[in-house]
Backbone as numpy.savetxt, mean C-alpha at the origin, in Angstrom:
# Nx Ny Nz CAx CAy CAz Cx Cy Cz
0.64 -13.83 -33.18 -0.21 -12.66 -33.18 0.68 -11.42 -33.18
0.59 -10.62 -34.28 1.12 -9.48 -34.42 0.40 -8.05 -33.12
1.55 -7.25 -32.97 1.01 -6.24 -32.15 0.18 -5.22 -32.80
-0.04 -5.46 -34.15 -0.61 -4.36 -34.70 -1.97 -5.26 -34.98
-2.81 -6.39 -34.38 -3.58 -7.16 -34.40 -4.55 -7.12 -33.69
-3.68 -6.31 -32.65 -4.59 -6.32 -30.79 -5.27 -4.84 -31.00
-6.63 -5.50 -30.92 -7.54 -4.10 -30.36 -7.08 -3.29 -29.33
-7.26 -1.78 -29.03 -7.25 -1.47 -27.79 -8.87 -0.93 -27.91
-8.69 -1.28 -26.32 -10.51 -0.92 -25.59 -10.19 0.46 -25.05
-11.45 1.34 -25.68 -11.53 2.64 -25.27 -11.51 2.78 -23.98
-10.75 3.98 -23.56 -10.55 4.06 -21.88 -11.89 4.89 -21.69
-12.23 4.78 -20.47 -13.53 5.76 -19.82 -12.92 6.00 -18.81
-11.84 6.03 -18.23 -11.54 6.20 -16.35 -10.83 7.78 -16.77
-11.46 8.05 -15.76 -10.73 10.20 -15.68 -9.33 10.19 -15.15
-9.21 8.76 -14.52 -7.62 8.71 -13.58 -7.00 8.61 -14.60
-6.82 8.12 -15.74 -5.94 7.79 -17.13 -5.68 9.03 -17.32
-7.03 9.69 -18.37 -7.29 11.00 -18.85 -6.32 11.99 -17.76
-6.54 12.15 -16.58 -6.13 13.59 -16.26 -4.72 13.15 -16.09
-4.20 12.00 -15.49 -2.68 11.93 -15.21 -1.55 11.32 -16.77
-2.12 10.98 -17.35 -1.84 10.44 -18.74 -2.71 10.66 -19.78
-1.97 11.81 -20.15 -2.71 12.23 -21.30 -2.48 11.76 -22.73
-1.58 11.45 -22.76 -0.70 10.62 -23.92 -1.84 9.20 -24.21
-2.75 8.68 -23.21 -2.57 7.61 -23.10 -4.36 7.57 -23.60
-4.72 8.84 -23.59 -6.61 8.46 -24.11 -7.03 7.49 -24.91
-8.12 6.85 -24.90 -8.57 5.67 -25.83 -7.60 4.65 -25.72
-7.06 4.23 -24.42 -5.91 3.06 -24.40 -6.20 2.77 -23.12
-6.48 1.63 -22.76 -6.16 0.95 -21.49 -5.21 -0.27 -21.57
-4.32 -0.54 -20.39 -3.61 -1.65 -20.27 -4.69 -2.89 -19.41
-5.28 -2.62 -18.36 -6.02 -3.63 -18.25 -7.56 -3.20 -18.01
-8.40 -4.21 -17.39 -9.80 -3.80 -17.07 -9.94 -3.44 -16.03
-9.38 -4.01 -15.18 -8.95 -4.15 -13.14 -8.60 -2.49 -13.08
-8.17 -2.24 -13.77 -7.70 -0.69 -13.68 -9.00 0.47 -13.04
-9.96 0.14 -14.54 -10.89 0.83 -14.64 -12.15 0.48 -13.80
-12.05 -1.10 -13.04 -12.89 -1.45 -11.78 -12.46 -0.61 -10.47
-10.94 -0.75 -10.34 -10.67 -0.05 -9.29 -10.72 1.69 -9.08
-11.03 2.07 -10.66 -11.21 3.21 -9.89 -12.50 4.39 -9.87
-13.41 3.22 -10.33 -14.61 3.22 -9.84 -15.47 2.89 -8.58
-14.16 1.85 -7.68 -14.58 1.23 -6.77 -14.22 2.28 -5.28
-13.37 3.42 -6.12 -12.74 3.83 -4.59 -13.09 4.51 -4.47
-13.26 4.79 -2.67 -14.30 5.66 -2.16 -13.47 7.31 -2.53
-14.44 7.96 -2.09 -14.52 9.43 -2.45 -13.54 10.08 -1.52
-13.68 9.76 -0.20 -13.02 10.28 0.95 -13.74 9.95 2.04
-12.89 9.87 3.42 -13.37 9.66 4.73 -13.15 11.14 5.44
-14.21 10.66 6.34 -14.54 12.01 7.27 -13.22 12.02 8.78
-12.98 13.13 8.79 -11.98 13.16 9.65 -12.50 12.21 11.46
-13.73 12.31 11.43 -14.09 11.24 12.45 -13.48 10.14 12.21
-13.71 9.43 11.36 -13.17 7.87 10.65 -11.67 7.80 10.49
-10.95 8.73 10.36 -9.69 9.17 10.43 -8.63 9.05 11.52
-9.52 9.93 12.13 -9.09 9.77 14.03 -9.36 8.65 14.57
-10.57 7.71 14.41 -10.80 6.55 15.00 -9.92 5.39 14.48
-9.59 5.60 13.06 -8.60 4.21 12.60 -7.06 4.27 12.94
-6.32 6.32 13.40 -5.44 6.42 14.09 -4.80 5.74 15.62
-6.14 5.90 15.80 -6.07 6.11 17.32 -6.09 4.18 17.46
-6.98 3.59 16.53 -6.65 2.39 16.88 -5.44 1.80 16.47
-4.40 1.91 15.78 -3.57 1.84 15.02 -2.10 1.86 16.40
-2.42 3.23 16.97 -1.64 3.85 18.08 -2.14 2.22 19.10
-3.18 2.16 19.45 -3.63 1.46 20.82 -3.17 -0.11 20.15
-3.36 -0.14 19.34 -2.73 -1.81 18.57 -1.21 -2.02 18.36
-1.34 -1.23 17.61 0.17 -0.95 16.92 1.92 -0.90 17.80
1.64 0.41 18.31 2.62 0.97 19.31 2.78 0.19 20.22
2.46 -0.41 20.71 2.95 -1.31 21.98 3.26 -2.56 21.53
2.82 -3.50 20.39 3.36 -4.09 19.71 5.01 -4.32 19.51
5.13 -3.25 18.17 6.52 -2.39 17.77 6.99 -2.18 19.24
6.76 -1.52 20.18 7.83 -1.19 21.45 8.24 -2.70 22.06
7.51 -3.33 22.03 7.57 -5.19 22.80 8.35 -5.99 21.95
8.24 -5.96 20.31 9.18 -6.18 19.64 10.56 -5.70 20.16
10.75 -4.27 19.60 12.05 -3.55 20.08 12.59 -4.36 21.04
11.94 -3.96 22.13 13.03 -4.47 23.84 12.94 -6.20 23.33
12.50 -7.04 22.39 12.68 -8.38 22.56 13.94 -8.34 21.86
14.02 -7.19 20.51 15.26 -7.31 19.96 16.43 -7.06 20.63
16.37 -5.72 21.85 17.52 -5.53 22.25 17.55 -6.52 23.05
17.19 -7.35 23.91 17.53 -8.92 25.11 17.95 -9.65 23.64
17.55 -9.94 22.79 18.35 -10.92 22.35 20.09 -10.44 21.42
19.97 -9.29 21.23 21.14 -8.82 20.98 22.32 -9.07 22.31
22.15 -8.62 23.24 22.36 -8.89 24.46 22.69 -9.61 24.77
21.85 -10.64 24.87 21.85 -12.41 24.87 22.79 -12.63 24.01
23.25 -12.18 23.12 23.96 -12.82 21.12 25.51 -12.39 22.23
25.54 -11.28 22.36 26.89 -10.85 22.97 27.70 -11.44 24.45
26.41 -11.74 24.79 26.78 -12.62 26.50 27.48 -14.29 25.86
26.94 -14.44 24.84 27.19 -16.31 24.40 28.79 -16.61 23.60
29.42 -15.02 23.12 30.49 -15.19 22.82 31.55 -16.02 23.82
32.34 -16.67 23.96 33.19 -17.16 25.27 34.24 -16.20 24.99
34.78 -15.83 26.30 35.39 -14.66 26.89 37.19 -15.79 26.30
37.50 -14.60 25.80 39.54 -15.21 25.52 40.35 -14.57 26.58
């Protein structure tokens, strides 16, 4: 199959159009033009703060419990050398 064989499918997505302009009446896939129909508009700064804040209360203490496990075993790595 030659490349000059392959249809291209007219684009309709505005994300193409406004950031690639070069690229009108051309899409590379379909998934493209699902996803960006599918994404939301924007969240309200309520929804914002609430997925922060859980993020902080999940997250952060996590990452800090990690950390101090890394520094004991660094620690640990340096205590197991035998002393010359």
């Amino acid at each position: 199959m030659s490349p000059e064989s392959i249809e291209r499918a007219p684009c309709r997505s505005s994300a193409v159009q406004k950031f690639h302009p070069g690229l009108e009446g051309e899409i590379a896939d379909e998934g493209y033009e699902s996803f960006d129909q599918s994404a939301p508009e924007s969240f309200s700064d309520e929804r914002n703060n609430a997925v922060r804040r859980k993020l902080y209360l999940h997250l952060l203490p996590l990452m800090c419990g990690l950390y101090g496990l890394n520094y004991v075993d660094k620690v640990a790595i340096v205590w197991a050398v035998p002393f010359s």
